[in-house]
LUMFI-876749 format. One record per residue: residue number from 0; x, z, y of N, C-alpha, C, O in turn. Coordinates in pm, whole numbers, plus 50000, padded with zeros to 5 digits. Example, Ala and Ser with C-alpha at 12.3 -4.5 7.8 and 13.67 -1.06 7.14 Angstrom:
# residues 2
REC,num,n_px,n_pz,n_py,ca_px,ca_pz,ca_py,c_px,c_pz,c_py,o_px,o_pz,o_py
REC,0,51319,50780,49431,51230,50780,49550,51320,50780,49670,51424,50846,49668
REC,1,51285,50708,49775,51367,50714,49894,51290,50787,50003,51341,50804,50114
# end
This chain:
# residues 198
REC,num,n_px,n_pz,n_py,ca_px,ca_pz,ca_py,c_px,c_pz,c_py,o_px,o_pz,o_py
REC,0,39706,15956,89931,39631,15834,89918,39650,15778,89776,39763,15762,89729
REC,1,39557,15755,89722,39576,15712,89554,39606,15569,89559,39558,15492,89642
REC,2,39671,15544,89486,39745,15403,89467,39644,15316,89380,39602,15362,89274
REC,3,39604,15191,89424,39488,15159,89376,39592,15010,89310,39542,14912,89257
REC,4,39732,15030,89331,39770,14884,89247,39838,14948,89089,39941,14916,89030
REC,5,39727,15056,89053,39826,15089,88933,39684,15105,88843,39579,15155,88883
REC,6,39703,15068,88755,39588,15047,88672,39558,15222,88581,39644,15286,88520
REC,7,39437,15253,88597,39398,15364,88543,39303,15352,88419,39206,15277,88428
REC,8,39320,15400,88339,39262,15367,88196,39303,15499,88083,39297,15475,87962
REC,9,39336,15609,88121,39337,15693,88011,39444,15644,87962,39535,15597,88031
REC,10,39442,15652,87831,39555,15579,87747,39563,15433,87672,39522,15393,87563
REC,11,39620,15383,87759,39625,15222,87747,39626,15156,87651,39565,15052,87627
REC,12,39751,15256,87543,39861,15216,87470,39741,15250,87299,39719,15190,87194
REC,13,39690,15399,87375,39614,15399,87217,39516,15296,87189,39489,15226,87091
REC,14,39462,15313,87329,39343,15249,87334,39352,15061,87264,39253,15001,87222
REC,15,39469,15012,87267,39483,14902,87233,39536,14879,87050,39504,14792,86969
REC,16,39636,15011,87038,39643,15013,86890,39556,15028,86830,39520,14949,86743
REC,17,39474,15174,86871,39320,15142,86774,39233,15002,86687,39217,14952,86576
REC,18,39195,14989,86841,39123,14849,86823,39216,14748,86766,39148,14664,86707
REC,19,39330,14722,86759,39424,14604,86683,39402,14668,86530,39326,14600,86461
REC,20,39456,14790,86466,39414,14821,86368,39266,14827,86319,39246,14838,86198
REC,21,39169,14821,86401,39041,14799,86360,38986,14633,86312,38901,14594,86232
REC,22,39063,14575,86389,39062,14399,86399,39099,14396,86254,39021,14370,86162
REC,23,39267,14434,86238,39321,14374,86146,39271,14403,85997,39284,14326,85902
REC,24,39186,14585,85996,39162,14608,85913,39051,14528,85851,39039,14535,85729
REC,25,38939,14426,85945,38814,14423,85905,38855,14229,85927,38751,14168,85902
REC,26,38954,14142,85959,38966,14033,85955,39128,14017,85960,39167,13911,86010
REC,27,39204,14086,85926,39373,14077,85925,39455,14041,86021,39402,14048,86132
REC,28,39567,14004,86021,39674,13986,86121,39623,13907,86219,39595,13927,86337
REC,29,39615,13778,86121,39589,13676,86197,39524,13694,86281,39540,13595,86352
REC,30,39428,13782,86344,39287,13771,86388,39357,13846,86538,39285,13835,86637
REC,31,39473,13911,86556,39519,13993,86656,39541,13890,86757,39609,13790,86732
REC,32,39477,13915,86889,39551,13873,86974,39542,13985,87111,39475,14087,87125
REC,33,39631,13925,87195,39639,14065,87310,39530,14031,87351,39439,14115,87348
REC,34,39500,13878,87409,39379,13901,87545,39248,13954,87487,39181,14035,87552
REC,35,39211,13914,87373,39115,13966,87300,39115,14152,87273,39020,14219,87232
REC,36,39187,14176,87292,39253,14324,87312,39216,14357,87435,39154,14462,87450
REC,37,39234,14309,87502,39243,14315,87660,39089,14311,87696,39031,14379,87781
REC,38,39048,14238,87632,38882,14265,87649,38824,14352,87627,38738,14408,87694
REC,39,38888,14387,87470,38789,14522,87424,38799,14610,87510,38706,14666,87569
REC,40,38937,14631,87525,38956,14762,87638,38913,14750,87730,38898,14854,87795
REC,41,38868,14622,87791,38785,14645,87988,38906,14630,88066,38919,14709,88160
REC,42,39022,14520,88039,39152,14550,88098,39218,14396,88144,39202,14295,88075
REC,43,39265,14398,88225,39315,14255,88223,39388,14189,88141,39411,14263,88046
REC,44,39442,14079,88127,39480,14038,87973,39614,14083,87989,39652,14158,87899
REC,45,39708,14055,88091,39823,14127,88056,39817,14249,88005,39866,14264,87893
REC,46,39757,14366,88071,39779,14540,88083,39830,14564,87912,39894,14664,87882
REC,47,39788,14450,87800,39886,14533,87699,40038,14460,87694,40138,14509,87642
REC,48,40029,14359,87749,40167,14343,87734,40272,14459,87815,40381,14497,87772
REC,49,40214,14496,87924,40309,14599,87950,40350,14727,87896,40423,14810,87949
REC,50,40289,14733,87776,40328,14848,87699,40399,14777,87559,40475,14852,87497
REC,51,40380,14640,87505,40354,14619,87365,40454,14440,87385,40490,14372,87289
REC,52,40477,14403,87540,40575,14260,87560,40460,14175,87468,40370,14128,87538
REC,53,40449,14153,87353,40400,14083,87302,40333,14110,87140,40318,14231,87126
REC,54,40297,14048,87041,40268,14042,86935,40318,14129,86838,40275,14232,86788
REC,55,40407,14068,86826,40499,14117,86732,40528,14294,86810,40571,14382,86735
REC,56,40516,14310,86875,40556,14488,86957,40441,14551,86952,40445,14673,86939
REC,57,40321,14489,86960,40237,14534,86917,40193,14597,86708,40142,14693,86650
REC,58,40247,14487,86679,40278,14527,86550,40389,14596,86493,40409,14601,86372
REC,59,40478,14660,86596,40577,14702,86525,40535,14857,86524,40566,14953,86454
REC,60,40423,14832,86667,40388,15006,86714,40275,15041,86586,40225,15152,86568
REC,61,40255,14948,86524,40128,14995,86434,40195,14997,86313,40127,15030,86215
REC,62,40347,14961,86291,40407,14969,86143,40466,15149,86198,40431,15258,86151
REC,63,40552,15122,86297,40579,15253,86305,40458,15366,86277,40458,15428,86171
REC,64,40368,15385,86369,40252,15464,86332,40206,15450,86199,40248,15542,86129
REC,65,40144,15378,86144,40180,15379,85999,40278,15464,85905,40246,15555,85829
REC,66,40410,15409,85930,40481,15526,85868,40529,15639,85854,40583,15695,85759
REC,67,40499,15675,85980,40509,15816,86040,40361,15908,86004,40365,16031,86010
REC,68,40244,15843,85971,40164,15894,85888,40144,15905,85761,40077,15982,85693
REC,69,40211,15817,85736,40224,15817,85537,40336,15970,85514,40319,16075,85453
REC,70,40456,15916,85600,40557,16036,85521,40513,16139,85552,40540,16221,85464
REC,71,40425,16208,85681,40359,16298,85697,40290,16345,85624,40301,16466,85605
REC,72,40170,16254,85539,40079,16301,85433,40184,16324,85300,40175,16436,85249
REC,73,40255,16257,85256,40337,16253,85107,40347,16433,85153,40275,16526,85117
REC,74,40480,16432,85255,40497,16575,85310,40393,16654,85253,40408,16713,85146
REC,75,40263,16659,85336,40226,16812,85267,40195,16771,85146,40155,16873,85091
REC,76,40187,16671,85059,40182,16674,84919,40272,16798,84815,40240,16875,84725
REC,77,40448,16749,84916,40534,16761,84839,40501,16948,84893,40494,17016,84791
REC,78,40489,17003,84974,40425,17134,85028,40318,17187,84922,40344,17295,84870
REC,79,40223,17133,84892,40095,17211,84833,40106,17184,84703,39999,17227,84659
REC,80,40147,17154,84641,40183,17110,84445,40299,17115,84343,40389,17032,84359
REC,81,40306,17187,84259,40385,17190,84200,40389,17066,84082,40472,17058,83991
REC,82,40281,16977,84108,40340,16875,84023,40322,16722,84152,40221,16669,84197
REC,83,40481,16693,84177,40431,16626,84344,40384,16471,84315,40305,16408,84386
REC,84,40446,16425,84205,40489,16259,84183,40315,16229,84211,40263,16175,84309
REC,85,40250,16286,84086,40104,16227,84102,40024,16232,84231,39950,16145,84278
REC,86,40055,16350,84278,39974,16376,84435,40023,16278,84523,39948,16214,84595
REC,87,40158,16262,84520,40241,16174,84635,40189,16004,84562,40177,15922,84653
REC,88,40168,15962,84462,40104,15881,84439,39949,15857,84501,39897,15770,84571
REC,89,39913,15953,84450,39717,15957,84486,39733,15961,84667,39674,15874,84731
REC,90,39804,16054,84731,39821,16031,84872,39872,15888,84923,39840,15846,85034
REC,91,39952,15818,84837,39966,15683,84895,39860,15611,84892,39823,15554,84994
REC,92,39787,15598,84767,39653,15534,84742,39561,15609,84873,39516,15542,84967
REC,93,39550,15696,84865,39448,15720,85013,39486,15689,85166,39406,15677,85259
REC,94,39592,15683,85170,39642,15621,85300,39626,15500,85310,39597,15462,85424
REC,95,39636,15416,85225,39549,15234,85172,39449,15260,85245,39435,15221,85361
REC,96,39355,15344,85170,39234,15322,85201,39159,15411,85325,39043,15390,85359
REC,97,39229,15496,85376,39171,15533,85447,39254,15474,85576,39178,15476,85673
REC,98,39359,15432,85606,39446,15282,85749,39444,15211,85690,39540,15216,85613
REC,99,39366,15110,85670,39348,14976,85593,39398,14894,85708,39464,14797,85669
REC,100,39387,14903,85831,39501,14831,85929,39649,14880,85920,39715,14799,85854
REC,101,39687,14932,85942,39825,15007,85941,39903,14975,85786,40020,14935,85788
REC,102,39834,14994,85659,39881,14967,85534,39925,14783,85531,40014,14711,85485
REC,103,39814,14769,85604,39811,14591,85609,39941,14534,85625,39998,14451,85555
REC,104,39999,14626,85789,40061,14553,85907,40278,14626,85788,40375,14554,85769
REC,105,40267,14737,85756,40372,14815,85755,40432,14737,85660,40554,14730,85672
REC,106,40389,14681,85577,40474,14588,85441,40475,14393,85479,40479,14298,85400
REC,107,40469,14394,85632,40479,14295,85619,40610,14230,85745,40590,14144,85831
REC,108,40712,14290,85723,40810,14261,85829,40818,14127,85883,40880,14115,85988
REC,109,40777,14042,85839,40728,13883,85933,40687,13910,86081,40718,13856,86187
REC,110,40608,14014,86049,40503,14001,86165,40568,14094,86275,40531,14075,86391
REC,111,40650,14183,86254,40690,14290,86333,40859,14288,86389,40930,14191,86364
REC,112,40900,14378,86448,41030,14390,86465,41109,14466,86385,41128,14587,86400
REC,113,41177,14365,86257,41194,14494,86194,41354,14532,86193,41399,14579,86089
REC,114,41427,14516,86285,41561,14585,86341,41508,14664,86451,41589,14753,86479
REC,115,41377,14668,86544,41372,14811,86588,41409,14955,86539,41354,15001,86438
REC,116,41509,15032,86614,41540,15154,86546,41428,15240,86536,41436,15313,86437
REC,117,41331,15255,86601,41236,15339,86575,41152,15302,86436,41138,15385,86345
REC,118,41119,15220,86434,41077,15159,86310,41184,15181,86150,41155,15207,86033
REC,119,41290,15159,86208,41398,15158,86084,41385,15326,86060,41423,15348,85945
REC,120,41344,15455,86129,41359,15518,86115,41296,15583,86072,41331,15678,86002
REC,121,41111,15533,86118,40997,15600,86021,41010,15554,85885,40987,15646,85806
REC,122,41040,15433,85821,41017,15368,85756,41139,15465,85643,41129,15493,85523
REC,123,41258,15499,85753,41357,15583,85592,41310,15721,85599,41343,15801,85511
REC,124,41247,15750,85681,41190,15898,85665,41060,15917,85602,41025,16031,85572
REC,125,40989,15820,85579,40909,15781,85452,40976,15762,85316,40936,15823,85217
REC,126,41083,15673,85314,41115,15670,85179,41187,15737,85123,41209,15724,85003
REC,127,41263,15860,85229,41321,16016,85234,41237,16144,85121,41270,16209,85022
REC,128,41121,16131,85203,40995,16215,85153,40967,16110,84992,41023,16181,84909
REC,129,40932,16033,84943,40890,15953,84845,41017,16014,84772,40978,16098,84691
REC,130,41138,16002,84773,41290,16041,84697,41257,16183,84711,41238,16207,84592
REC,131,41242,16270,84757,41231,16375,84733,41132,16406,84639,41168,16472,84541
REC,132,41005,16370,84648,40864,16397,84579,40984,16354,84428,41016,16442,84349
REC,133,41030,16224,84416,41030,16207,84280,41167,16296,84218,41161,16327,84099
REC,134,41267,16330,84281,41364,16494,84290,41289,16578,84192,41310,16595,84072
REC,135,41208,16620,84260,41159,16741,84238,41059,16751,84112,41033,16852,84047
REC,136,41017,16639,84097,40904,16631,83976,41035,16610,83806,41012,16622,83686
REC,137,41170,16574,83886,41280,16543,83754,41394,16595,83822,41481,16520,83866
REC,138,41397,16736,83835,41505,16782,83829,41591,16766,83702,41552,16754,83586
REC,139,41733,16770,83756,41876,16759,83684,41899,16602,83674,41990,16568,83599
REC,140,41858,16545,83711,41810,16361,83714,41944,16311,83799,41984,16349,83909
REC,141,41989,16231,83726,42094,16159,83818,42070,16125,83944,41954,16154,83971
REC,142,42141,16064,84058,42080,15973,84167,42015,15835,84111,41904,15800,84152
REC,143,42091,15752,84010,42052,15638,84013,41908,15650,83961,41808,15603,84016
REC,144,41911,15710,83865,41789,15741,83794,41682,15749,83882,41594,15664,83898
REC,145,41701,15898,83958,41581,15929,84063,41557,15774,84169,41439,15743,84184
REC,146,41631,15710,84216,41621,15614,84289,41502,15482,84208,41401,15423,84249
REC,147,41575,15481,84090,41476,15339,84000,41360,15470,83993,41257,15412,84030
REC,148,41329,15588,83971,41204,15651,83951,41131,15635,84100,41011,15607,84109
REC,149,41211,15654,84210,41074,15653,84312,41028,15447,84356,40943,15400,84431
REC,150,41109,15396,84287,41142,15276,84347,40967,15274,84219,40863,15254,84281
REC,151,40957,15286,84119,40885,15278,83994,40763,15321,84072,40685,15232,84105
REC,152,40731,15469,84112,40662,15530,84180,40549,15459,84286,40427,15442,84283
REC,153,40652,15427,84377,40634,15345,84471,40545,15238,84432,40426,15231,84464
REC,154,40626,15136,84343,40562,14999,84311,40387,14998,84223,40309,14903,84227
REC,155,40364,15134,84150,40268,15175,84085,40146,15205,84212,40035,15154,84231
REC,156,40193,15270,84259,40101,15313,84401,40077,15227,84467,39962,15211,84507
REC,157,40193,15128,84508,40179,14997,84625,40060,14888,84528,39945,14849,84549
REC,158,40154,14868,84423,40077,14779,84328,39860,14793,84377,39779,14719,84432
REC,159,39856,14973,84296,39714,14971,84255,39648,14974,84397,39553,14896,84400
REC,160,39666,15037,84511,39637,15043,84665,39613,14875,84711,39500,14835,84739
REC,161,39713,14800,84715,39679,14628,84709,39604,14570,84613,39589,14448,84621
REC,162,39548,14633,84515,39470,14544,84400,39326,14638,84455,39215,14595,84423
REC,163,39333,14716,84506,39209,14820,84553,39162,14749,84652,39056,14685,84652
REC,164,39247,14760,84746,39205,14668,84926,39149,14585,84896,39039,14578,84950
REC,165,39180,14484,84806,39155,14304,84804,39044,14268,84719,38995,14156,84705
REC,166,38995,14427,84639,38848,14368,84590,38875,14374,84404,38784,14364,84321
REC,167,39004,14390,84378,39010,14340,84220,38957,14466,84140,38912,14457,84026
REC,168,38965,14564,84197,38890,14721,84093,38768,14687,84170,38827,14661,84275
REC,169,38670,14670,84193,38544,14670,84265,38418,14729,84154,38326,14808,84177
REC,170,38466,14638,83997,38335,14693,83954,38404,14851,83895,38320,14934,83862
REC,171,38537,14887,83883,38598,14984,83834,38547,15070,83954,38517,15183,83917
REC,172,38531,15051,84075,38504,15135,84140,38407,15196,84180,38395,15287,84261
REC,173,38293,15106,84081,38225,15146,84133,38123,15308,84091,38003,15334,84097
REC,174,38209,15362,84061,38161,15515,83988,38218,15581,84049,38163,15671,84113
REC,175,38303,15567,84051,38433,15677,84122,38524,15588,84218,38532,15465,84229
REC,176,38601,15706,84292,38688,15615,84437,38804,15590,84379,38833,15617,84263
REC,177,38883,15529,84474,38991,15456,84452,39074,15552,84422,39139,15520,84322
REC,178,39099,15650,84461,39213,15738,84431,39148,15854,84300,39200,15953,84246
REC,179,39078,15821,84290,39028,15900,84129,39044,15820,84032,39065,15879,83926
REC,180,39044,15698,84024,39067,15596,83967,39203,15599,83911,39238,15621,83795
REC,181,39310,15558,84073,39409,15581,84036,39514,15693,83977,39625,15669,83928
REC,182,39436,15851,83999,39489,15934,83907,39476,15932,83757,39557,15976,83675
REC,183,39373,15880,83736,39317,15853,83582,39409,15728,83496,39441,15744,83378
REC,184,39441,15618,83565,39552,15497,83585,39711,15592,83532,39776,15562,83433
REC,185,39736,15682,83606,39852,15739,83659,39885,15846,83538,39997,15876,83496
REC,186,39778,15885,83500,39773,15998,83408,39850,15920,83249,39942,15947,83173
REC,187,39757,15825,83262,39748,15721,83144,39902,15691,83097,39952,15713,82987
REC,188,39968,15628,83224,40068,15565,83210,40214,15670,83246,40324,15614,83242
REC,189,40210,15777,83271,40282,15912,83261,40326,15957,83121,40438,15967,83072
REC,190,40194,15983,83069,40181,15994,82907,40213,15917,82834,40253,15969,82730
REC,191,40219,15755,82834,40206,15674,82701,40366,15691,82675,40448,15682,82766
REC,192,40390,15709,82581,40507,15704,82487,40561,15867,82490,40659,15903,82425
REC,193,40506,15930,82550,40536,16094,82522,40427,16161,82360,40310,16158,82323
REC,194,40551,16213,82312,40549,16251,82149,40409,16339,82185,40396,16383,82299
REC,195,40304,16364,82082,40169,16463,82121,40288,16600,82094,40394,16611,82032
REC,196,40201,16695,82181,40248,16832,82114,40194,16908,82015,40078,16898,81974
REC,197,40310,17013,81959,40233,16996,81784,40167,17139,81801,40098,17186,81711
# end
């Protein structure tokens, strides 16, 4: 006899992250709420709290996912190139733009749980992969060194990806995409103060 007090819906859990990352991407945080969630999905307003308790769990599942897709992409960066820093750059810039919810939600620990261990854990296995990419592009490199280099890395990529989202390259963009842009950016500022070769 099928149990008719258990709610059937496929997958509850995606089905509600999606659409929160679709919200947030196209009107931001603010704009999240469960019951409104609960609608999209065809679901009663609790059914996400039982996967997500509340707000903030809901956002922690979309920082985690988030970062567990970024260090994934850097990954095959650091896999397919022998020169990784720029790729693992240009791959951060496309992960901006192509989870414009998820990029939103992952840098903003206000909103999320951010002493969840699962979270604490995508988040160093992202910045695992980022320390490695910048390793490998400066071998024989001290630690401290490599550390201020991916920390540098990082802030160049985070930087141009947030000035991309919010509209400030718009007429720059408008020839070429954001991450062509930013290799051309990247190239620029790699080079300046390196001697020409003779």
């Amino acid at each position: 006899m099928p149990d008719r007090g258990r709610y059937h819906h496929g997958d509850l859990r995606r089905a509600v992250i999606d659409a929160a990352v679709d919200v947030i991407a196209k009107d931001g945080i603010t704009a999240i709420s469960l019951r409104d969630l609960a609608r999209r999905a065809g679901v009663s307003h609790a059914a996400p709290a039982h996967h997500f308790h509340d707000k903030a769990g809901l956002l922690t599942a979309i920082a985690i996912e988030g970062f567990e897709l970024l260090a994934d992409s850097l990954q095959e960066a650091l896999n397919s190139t022998p020169l990784p820093l720029m790729e693992l750059g240009t791959r951060y810039v496309g992960f901006a733009v192509d989870h414009p919810g998820h990029f939103e939600v992952m840098y903003r620990p206000d909103v999320y749980h951010r002493d969840d261990p699962e979270l604490i854990a995508a988040r160093l296995w992202a910045r695992r992969v980022l320390h490695a990419g910048v390793s490998t592009s400066s071998p024989g490199v001290e630690n401290d060194v490599l550390r201020s280099g991916a920390l540098a890395a990082w802030a160049l990529a985070h930087g141009f990806a947030t000035l991309a989202r919010s509209g400030n390259f718009d007429e720059l963009l408008s020839h070429q995409s954001p991450t062509e842009l930013f290799q051309r950016m990247a190239r620029q500022v790699l080079t300046m103060g390196t001697p020409p070769s003779e």
